[in-house]
N, C-alpha and C positions, 0 to 999 in steps of 0.2 A: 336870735341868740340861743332860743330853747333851741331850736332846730341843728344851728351848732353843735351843741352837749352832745345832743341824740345821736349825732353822727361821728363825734368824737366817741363817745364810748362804743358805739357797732365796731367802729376801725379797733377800740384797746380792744374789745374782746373777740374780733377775729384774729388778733394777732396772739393772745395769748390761748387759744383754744389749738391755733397752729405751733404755737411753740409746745404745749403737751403733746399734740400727735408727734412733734418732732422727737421730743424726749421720750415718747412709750417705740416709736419704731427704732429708735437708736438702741431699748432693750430686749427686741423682737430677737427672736432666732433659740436653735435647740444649744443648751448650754452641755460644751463636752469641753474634755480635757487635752489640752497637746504637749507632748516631750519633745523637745531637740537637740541633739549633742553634734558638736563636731570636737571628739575628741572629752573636753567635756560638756555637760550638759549646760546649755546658753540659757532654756528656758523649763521649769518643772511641773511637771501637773497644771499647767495654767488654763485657767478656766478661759473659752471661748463662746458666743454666742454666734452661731453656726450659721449662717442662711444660703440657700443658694447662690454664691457670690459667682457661678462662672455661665449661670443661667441654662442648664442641661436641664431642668426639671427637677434635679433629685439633689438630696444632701450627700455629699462623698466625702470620700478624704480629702480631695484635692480642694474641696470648698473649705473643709476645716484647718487644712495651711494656708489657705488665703488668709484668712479670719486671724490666723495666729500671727501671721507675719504682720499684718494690716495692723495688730494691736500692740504689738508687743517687740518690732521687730523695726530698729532705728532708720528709717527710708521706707516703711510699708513694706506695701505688696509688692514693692521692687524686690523683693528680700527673696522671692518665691518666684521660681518658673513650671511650664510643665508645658508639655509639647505632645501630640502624637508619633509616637512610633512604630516599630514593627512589634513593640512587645503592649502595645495601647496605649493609654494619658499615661507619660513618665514626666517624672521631674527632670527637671532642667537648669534647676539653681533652688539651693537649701540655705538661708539664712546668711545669702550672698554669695556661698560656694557655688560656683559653677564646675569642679569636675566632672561632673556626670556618677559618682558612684555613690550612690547612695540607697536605704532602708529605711523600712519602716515596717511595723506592725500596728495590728489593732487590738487592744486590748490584752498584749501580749503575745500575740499569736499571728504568725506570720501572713500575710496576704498573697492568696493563691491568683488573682486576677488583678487590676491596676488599680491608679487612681481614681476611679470613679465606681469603688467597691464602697457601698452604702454604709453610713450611718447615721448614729442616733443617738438621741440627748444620754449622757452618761457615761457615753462612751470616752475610751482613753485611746487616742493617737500618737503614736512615737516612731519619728523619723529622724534619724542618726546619717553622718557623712561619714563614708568609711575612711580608717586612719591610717590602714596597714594596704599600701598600694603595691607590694611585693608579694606575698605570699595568700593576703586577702584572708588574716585570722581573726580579726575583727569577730568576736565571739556578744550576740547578746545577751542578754542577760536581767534576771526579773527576778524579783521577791514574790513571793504567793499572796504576799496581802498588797495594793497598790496605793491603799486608804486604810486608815488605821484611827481612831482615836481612843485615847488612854487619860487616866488621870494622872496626874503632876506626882512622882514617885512609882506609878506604877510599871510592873516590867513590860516587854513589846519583846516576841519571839519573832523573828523573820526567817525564811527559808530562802537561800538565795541559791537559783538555776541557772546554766546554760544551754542556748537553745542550739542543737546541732543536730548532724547527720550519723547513720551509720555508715557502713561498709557498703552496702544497697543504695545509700540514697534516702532513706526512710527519716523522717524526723524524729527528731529522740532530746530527750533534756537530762543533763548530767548535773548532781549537787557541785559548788565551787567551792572549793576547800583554799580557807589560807587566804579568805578575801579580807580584807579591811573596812571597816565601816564606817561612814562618815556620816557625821551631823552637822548637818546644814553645811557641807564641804568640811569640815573640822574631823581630826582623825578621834574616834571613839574612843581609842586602844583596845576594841572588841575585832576579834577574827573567827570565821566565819570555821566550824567544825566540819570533821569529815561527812556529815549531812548536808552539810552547807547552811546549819541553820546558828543565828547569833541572838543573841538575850541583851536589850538594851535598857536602860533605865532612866527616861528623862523629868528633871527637874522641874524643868523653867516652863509653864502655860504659855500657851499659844501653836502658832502653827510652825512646823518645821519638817524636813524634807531630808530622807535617809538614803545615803545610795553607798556606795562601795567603789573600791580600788583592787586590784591586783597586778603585783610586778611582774606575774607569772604569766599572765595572758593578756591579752590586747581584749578589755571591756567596751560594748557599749554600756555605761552605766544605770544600774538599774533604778527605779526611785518608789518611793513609798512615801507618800503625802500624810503627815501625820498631827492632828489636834492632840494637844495636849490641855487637858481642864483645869 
């Protein structure tokens, strides 16, 4: 009977020694942040725990939409494709969209080589499906601050840009004038001055999430993750 116990409790406590390893590696991975819009934003600043999900050796982008799709994204990693091409790892499907035209930036700043362009915990990833399949003005667009916390009445200044070309080709960011602001999708009644910057005031603690509209241009919408104390 003693012998029993003895062997009943080795089986409780390998089974609960593997269900922690199960729980610490389900919180394993670099924790970064992904954006997604098709038209508008599906998911905001959402935190992901990153790990090599496509088994290349290295943490990419295209690990960090696995990760986002797999969490957050109703059908997983279905939700996500990406393929070798002639332009290197492209995506293939965003958040179920399959047209093939799609963007994305890292940390606001456009990606000069593919999917398998390195990152790292902190980092912010935003992959958008373009909206405007005629003309292709699909203009991005980003606030200076991407994270922000404030106290509960205090004001939040934002500067809202978009990211384009010159004449040449050359990359350049113009202020948005005339944009609208939203809280937590809600219109502010704040518009964005010929700087492109807007002064907002929030009440209510907690977290809430700032992006914008304009009837004037085809936005990918911008977001600014914001605590309020």
């Amino acid at each position: 009977m003693k012998r029993q116990c003895k062997i009943a409790a080795l089986v409780l406590a390998l089974v609960m020694s593997l269900s922690l390893c199960l729980v610490a590696c389900g919180e394993s991975g670099e924790v970064m942040y992904v954006t997604i819009a098709k038209g508008d934003m599906v998911i905001s600043y959402a935190e992901v725990a990153v790990e090599d999900e496509d088994g290349d050796g290295a943490l990419t982008i295209n690990d960090a939409l696995l990760a986002a799709h797999d969490k957050y994204y109703d059908g997983g990693a279905d939700g996500f494709g990406s393929a070798q091409t002639e332009y290197g790892l492209s995506m293939t499907k965003l958040w179920g969209d399959e047209s093939g035209v799609y963007g994305y930036t890292l940390n606001n700043t456009s990606v000069m080589t593919d999917l398998t362009e390195p990152v790292k915990a902190g980092d912010h990833i935003y992959a958008y499906v373009y909206t405007d399949l005629t003309t292709w003005s699909d203009s991005f667009c980003y606030f200076d601050k991407v994270t922000a916390e404030v106290s509960a009445g205090e004001t939040l200044t934002l500067t809202l840009s978009s990211a384009g070309y010159d004449e040449a080709w050359n990359p350049i960011t113009v202020p948005v004038e005339g944009a609208k602001i939203l809280v937590d999708g809600a219109d502010s009644g704040i518009v964005t001055d010929a700087e492109g910057k807007a002064t907002v005031t929030l009440s209510d603690k907690g977290e809430v999430i700032i992006s914008a509209s304009n009837d004037a241009m085809v936005m990918v919408p911008p977001v600014c993750a914001v605590t309020v104390k």
